[in-house]
NURORO-357758 format. One record per residue: residue in one letter; x, y, z of N, C-alpha, C in turn. Coordinates in steps of 0.1 Angstrom, whole numbers, plus 5000, padded with zeros to 4 digits. Layout:
BEGIN
{residu=a | n_u=X | n_v=Y | n_w=Z | ca_u=X | ca_v=Y | ca_w=Z | c_u=X | c_v=Y | c_w=Z} $
...
END
This chain:
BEGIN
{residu=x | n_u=4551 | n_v=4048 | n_w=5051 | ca_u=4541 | ca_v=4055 | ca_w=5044 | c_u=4528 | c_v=4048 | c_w=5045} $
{residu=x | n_u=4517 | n_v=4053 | n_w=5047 | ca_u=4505 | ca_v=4055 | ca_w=5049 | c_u=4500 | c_v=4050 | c_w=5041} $
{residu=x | n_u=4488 | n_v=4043 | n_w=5035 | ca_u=4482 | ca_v=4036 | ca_w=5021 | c_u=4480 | c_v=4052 | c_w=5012} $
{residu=x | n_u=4474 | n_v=4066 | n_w=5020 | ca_u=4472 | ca_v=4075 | ca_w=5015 | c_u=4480 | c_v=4084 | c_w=5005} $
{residu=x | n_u=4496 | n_v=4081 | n_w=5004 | ca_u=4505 | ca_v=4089 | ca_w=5005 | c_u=4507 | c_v=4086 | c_w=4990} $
{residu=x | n_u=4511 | n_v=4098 | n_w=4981 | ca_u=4513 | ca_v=4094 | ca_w=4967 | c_u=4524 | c_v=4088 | c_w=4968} $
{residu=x | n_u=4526 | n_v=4077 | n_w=4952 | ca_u=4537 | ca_v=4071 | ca_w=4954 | c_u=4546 | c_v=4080 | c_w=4948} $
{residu=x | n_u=4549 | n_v=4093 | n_w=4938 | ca_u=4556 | ca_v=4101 | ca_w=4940 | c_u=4563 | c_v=4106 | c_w=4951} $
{residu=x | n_u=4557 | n_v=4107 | n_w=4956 | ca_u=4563 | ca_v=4109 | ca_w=4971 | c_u=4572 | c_v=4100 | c_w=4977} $
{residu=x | n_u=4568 | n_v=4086 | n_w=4977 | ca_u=4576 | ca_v=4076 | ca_w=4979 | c_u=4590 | c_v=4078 | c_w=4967} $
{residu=x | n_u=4586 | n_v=4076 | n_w=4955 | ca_u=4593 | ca_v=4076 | ca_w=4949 | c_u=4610 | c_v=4085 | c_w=4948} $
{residu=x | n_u=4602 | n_v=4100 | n_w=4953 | ca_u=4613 | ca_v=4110 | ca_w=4957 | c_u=4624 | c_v=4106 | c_w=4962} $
{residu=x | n_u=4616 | n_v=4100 | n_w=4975 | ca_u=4624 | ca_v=4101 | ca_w=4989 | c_u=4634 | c_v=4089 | c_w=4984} $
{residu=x | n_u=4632 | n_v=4079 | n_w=4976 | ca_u=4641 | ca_v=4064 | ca_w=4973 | c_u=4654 | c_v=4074 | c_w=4967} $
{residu=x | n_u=4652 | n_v=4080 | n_w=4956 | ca_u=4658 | ca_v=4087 | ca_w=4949 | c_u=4668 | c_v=4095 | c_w=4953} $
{residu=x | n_u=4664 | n_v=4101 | n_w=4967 | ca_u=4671 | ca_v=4108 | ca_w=4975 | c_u=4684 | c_v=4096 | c_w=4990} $
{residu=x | n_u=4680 | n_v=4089 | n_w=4987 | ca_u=4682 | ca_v=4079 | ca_w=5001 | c_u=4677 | c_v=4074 | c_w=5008} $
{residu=x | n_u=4664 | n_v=4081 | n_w=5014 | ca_u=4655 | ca_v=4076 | ca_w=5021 | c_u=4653 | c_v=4062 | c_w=5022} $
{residu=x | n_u=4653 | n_v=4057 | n_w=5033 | ca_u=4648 | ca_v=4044 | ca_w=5035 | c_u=4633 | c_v=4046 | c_w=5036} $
{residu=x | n_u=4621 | n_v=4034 | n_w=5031 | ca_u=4607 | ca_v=4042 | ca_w=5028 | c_u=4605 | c_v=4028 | c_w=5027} $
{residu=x | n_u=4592 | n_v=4025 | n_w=5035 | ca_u=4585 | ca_v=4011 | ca_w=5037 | c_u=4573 | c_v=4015 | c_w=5038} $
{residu=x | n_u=4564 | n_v=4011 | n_w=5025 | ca_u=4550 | ca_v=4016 | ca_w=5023 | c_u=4539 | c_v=4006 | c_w=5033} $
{residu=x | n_u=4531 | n_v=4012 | n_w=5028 | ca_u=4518 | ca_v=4004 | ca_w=5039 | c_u=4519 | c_v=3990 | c_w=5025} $
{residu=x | n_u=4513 | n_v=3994 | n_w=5014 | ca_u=4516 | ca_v=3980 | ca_w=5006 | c_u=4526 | c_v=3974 | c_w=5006} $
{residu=x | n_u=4536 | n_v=3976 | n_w=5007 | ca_u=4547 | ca_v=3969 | ca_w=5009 | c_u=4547 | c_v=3961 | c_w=5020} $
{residu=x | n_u=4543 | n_v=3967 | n_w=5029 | ca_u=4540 | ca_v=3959 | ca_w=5047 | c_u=4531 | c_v=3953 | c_w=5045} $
{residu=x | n_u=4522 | n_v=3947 | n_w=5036 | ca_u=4507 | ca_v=3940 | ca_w=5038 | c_u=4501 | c_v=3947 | c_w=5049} $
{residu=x | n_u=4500 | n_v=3959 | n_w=5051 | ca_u=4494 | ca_v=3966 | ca_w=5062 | c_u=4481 | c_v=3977 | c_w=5057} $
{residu=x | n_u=4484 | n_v=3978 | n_w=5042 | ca_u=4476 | ca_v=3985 | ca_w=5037 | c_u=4460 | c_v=3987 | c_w=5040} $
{residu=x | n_u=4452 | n_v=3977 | n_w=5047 | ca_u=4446 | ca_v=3978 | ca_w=5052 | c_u=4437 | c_v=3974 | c_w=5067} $
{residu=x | n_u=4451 | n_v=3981 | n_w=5073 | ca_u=4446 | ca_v=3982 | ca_w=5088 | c_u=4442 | c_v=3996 | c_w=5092} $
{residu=x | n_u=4438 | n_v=3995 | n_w=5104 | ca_u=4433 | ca_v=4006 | ca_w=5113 | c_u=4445 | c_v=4009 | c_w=5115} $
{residu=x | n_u=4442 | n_v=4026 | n_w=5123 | ca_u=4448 | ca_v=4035 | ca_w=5130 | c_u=4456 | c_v=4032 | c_w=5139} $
{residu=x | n_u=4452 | n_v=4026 | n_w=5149 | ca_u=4458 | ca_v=4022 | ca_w=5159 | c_u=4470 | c_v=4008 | c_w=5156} $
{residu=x | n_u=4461 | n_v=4001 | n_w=5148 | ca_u=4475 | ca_v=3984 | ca_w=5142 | c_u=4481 | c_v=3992 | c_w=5135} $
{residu=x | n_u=4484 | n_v=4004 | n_w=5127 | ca_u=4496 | ca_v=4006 | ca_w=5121 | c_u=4504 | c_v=4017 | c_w=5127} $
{residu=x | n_u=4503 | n_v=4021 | n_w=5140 | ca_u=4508 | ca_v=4032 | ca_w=5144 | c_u=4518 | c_v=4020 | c_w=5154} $
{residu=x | n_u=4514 | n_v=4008 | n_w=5159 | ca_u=4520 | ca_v=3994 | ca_w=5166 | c_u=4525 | c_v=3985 | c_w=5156} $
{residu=x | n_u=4525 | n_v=3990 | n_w=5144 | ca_u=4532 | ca_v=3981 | ca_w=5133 | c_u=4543 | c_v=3989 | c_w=5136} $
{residu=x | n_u=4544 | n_v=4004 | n_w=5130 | ca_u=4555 | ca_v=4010 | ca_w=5124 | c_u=4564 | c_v=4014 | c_w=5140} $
{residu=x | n_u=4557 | n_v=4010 | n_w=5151 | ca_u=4570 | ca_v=4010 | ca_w=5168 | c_u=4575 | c_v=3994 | c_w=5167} $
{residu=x | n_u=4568 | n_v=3985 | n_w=5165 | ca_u=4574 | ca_v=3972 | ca_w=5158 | c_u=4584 | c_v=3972 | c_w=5151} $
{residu=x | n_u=4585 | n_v=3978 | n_w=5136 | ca_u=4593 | ca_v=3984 | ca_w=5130 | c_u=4604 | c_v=3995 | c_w=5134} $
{residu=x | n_u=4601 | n_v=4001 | n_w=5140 | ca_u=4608 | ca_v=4014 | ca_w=5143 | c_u=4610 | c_v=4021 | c_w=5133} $
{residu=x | n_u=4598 | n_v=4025 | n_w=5126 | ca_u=4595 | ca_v=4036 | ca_w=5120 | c_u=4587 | c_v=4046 | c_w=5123} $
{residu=x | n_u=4588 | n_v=4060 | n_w=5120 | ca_u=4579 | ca_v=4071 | ca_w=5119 | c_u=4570 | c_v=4070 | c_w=5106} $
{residu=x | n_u=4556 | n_v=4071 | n_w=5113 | ca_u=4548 | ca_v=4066 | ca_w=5101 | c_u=4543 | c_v=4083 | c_w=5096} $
{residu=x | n_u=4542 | n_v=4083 | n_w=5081 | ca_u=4542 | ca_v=4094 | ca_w=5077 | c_u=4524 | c_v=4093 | c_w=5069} $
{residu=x | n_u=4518 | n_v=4101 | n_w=5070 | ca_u=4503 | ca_v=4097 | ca_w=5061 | c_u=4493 | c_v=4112 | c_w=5063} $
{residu=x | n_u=4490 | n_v=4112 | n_w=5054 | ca_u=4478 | ca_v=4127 | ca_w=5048 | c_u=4463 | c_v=4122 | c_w=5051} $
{residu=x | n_u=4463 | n_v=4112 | n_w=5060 | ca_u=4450 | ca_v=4105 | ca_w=5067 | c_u=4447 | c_v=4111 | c_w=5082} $
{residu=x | n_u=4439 | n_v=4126 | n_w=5084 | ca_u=4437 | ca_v=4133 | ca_w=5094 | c_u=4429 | c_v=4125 | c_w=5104} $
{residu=x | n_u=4428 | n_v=4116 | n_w=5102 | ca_u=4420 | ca_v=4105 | ca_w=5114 | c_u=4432 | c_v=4099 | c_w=5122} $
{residu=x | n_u=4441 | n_v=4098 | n_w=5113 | ca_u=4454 | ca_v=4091 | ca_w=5126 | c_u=4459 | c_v=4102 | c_w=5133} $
{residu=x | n_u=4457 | n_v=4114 | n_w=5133 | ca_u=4459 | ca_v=4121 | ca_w=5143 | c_u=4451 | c_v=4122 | c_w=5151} $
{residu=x | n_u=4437 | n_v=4119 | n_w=5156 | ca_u=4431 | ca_v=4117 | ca_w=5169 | c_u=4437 | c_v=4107 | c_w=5176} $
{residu=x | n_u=4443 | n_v=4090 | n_w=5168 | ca_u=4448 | ca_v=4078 | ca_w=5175 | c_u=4463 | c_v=4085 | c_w=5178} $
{residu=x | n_u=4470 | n_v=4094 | n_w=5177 | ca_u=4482 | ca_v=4105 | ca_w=5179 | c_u=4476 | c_v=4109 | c_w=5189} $
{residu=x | n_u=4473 | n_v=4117 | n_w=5193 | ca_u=4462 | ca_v=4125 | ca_w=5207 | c_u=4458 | c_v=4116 | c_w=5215} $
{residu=x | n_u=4452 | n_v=4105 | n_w=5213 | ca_u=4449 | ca_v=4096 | ca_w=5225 | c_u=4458 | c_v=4090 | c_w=5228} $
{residu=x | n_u=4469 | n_v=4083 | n_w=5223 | ca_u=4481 | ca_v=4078 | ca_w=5226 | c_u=4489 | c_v=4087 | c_w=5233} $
{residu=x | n_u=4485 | n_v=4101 | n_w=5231 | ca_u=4499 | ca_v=4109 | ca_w=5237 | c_u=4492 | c_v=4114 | c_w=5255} $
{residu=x | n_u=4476 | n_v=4117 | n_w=5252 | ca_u=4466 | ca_v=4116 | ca_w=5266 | c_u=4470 | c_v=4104 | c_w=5278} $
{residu=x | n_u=4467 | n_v=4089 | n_w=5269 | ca_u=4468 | ca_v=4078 | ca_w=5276 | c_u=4487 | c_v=4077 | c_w=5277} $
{residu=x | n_u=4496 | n_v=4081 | n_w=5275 | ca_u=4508 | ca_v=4081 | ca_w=5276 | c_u=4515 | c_v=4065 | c_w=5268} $
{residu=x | n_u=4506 | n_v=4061 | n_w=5260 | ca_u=4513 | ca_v=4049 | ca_w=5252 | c_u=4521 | c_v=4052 | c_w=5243} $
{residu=x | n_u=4533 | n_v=4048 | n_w=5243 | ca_u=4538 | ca_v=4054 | ca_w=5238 | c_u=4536 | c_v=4051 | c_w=5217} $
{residu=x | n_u=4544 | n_v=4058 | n_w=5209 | ca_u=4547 | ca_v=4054 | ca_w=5195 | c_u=4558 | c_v=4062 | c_w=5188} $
{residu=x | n_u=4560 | n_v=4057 | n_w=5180 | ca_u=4569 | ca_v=4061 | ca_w=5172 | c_u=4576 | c_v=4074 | c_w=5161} $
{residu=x | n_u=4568 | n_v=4078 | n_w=5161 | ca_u=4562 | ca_v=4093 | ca_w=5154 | c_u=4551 | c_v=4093 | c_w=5144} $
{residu=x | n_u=4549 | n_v=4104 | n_w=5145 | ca_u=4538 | ca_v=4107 | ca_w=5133 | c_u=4542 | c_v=4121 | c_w=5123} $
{residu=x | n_u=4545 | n_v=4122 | n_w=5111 | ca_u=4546 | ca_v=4131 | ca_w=5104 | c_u=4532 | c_v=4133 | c_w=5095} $
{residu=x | n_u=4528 | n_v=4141 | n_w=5093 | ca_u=4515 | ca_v=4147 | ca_w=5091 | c_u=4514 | c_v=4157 | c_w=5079} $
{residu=x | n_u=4513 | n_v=4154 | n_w=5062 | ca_u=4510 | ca_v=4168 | ca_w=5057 | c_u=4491 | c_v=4166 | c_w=5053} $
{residu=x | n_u=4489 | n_v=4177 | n_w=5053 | ca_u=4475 | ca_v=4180 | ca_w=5048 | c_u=4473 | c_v=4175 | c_w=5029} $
{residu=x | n_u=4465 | n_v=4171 | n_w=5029 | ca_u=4468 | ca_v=4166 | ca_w=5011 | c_u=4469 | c_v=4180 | c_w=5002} $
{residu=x | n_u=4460 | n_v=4186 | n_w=5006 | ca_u=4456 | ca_v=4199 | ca_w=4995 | c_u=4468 | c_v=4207 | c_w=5000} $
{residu=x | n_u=4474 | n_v=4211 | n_w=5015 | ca_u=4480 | ca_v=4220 | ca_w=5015 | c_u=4498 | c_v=4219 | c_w=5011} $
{residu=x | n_u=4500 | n_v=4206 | n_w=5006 | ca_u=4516 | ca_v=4209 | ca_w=5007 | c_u=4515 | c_v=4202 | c_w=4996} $
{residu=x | n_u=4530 | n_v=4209 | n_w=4985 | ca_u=4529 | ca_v=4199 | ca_w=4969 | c_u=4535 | c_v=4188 | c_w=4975} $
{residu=x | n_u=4541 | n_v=4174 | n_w=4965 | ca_u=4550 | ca_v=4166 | ca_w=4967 | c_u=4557 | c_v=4171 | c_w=4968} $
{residu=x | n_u=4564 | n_v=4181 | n_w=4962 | ca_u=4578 | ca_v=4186 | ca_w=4960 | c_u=4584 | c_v=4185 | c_w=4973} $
{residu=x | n_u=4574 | n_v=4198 | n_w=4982 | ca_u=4573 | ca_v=4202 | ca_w=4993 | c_u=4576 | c_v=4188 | c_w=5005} $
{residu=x | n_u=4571 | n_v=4180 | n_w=5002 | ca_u=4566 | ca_v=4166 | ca_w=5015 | c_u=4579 | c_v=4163 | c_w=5011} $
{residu=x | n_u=4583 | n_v=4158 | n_w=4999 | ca_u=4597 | ca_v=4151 | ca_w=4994 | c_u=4608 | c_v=4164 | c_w=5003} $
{residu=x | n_u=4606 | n_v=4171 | n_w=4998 | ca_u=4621 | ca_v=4180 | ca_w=5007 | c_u=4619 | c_v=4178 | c_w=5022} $
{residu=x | n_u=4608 | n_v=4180 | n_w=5027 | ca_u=4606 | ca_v=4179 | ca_w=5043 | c_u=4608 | c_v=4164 | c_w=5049} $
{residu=x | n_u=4605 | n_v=4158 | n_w=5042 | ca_u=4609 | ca_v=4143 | ca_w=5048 | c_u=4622 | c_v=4144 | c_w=5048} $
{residu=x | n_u=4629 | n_v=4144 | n_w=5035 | ca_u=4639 | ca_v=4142 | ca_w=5036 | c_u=4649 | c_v=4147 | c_w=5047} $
{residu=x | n_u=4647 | n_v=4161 | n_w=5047 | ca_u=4652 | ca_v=4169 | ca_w=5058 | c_u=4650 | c_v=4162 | c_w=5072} $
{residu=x | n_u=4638 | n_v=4157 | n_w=5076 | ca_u=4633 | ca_v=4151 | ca_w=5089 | c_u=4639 | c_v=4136 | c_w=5089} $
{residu=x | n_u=4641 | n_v=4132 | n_w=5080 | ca_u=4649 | ca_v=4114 | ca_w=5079 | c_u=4662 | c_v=4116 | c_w=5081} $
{residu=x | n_u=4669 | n_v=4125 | n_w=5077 | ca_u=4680 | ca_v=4127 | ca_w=5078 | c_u=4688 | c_v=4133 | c_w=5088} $
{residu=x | n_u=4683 | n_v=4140 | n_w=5093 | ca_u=4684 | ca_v=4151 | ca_w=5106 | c_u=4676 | c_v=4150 | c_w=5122} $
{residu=x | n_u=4670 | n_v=4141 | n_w=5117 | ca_u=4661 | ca_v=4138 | ca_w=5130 | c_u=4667 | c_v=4127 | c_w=5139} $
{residu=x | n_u=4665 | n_v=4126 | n_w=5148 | ca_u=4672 | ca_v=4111 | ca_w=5156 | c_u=4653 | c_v=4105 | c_w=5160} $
{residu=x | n_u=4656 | n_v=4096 | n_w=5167 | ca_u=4646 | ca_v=4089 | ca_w=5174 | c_u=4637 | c_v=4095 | c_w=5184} $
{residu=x | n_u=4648 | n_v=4100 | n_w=5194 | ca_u=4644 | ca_v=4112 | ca_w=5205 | c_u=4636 | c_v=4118 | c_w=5200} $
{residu=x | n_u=4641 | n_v=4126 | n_w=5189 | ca_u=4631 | ca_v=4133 | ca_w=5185 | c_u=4618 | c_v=4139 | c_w=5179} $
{residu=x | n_u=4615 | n_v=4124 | n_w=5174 | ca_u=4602 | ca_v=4120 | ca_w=5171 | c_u=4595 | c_v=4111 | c_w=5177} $
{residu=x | n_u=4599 | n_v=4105 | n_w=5189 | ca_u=4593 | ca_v=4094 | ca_w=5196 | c_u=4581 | c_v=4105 | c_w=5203} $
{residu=x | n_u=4570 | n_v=4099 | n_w=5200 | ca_u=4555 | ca_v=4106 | ca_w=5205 | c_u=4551 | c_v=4121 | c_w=5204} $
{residu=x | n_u=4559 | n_v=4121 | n_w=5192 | ca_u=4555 | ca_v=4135 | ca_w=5186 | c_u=4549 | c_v=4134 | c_w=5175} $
{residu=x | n_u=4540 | n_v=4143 | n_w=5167 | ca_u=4536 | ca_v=4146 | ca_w=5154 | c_u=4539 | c_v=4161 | c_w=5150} $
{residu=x | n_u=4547 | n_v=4161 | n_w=5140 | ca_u=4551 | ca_v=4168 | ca_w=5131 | c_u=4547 | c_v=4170 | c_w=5117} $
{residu=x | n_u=4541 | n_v=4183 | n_w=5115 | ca_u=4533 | ca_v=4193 | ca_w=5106 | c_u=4538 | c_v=4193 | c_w=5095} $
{residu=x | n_u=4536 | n_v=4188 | n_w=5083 | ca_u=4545 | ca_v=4197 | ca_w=5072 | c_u=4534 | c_v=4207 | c_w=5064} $
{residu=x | n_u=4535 | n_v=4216 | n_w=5060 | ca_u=4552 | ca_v=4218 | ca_w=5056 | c_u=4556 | c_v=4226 | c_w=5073} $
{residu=x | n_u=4571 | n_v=4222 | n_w=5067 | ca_u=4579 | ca_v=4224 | ca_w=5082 | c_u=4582 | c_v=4240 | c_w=5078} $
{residu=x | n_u=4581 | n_v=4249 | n_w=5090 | ca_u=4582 | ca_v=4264 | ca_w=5087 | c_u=4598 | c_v=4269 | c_w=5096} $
END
């Protein structure tokens, strides 16, 4: 999770089983775009965040072919927690690696 991301949100997903490693949690809370998209392939996490600027460092990464880890992406205003908490879940659960390695995925998921 992104410094951006409510901690409800975090909260949900613990609740549900989700494994969930915040940017505070990582002393990462304030890096750039690019050092936490190379933190969370370090990690081997899909970094999830409502911060529409790490989607251009998503786009140039996927232009220049470097690779990363995933990006999950909701809009702040357009999806409730409820919403992000069920879709993560669903995507943590059901997703493999394959299938988010250098991809960014939209919520809410349709």
């Amino acid at each position: 999770m992104d410094v951006h991301v409510p901690r409800p949100v975090t909260r949900g997903l613990r609740r549900r089983g989700v494994d969930v490693l915040t940017a505070q949690e990582d002393g990462t809370d304030r890096w750039n775009d690019p050092e936490l998209l190379d933190r969370a392939a370090t990690v081997g996490r899909v970094l999830f965040s409502q911060d529409v600027d790490l989607l251009a460092e998503a786009a140039r990464r996927q232009r220049a072919g470097v690779s990363f880890q995933g990006i999950i992406y909701a809009p702040q205003l357009a999806v409730s927690i409820g919403q992000c908490i069920d879709d993560l879940e669903l995507l943590a659960k059901t997703g493999t690696e394959s299938d988010l390695l250098n991809r960014v995925y939209y919520l809410p998921l349709k």
